[in-house]
C-alpha positions in Angstrom: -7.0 4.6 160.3 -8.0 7.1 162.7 -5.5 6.1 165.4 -2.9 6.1 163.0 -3.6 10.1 162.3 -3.6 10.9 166.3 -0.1 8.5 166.0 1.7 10.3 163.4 0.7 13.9 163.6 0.3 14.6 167.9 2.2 11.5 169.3 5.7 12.0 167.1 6.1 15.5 167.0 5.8 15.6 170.9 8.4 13.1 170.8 10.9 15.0 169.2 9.8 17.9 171.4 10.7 16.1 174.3 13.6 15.0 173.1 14.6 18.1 171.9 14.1 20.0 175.3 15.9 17.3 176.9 18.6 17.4 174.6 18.7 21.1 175.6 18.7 20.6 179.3 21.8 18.1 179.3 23.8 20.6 177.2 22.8 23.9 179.5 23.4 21.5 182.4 26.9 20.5 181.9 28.0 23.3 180.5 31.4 24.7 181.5 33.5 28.3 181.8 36.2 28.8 179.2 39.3 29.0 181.2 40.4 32.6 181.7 44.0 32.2 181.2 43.4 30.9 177.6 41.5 33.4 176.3 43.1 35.7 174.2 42.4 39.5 176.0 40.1 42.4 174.1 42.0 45.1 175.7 45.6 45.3 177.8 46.1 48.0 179.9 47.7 49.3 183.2 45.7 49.5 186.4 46.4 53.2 187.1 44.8 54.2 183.3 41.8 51.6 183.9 41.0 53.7 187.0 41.5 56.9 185.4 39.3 55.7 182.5 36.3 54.7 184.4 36.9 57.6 186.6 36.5 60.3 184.3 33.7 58.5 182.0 31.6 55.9 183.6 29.2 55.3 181.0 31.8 54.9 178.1 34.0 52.9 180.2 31.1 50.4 180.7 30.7 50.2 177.4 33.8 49.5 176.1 34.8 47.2 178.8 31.5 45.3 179.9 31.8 41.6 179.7 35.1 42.1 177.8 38.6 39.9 178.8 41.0 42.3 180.3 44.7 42.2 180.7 45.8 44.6 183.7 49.0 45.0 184.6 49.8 46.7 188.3 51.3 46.5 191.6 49.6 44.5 194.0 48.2 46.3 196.9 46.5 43.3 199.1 45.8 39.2 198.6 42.4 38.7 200.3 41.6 35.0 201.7 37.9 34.7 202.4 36.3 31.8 205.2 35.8 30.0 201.7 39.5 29.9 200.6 38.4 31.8 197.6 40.9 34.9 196.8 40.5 38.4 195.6 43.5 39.9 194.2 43.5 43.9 194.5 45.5 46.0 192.3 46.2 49.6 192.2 48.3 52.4 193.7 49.1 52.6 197.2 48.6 55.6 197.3 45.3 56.0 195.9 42.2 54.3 197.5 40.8 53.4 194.2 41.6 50.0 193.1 41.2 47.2 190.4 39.6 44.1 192.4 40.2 40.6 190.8 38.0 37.9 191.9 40.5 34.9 191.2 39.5 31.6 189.3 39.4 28.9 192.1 40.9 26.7 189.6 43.7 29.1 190.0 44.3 30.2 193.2 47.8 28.3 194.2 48.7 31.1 191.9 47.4 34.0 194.3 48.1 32.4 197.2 51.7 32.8 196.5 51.8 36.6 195.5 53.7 39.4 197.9 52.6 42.8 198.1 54.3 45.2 196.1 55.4 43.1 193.3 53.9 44.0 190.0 52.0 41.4 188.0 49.6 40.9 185.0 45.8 39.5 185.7 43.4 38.3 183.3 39.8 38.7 183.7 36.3 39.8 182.8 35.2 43.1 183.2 31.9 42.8 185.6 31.4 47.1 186.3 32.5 49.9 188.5 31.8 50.8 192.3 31.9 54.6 192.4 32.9 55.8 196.2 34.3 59.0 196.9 35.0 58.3 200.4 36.4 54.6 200.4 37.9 54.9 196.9 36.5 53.1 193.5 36.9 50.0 192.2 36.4 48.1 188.8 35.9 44.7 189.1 37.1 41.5 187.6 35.9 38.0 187.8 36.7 34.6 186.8 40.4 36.3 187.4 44.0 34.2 186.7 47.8 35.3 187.0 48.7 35.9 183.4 52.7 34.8 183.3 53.1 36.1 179.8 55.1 39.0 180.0 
């Protein structure tokens, strides 16, 4: 009788616990990224009014953009190519030192690899913060990035 007790009320429920944290593990484990370019964007807006925005109100820039899908439409300034083959697409006014940089999706980088400078394009991405530099310009920076060809 008495090994039946330690059976039924310490071996079983640290079965399911076990099974329960493993359960856990495989999910967290092979867990994937939404793709980008199929999530609908919180906010759409042009490059030049993004920088503006975070330029003349950090904190309630952060706020409202943090973690958020953006859809930012601008000339392209540069295509960057790292050692890696991973791309950065940078957007912005030529004019200006102060740019939007898009860390692109490597499941979508045939699409940056094919972009010219100059031409004006949409990006999708998620809002990851602000680099504030007087002297070598800002930036707000997207990640997980794609070409948006929805005009």
């Amino acid at each position: 009788m008495k090994r039946k007790k330690i059976v039924r009320f310490v071996v079983l429920p640290l079965l399911v616990i076990i099974a329960g944290v493993a359960f856990y593990i495989y999910k967290e484990y092979n867990r994937t990224h939404k793709d980008t370019s199929k999530i609908k964007p919180d906010y759409e807006v042009t490059a030049n009014s993004l920088l503006t925005e975070f330029g003349s109100n950090e904190t309630a820039s952060n706020k409202k953009y943090w973690d958020k899908v953006l859809r930012v439409e601008g000339p392209v300034k540069e295509v960057l190519q790292d050692d890696k083959g991973f791309y950065s697409i940078v957007l912005g006014d030529t004019a200006s030192l102060s740019s939007v940089r898009c860390s692109v999706d490597s499941s979508h980088s045939a699409e940056a690899g094919s972009l010219q400078k100059g031409t004006i394009i949409a990006v999708k991405g998620i809002c990851s913060g602000y680099n504030a530099d007087e002297l070598l310009g800002s930036d707000v920076i997207l990640v997980r990035s794609v070409v948006d060809q929805k005009k």
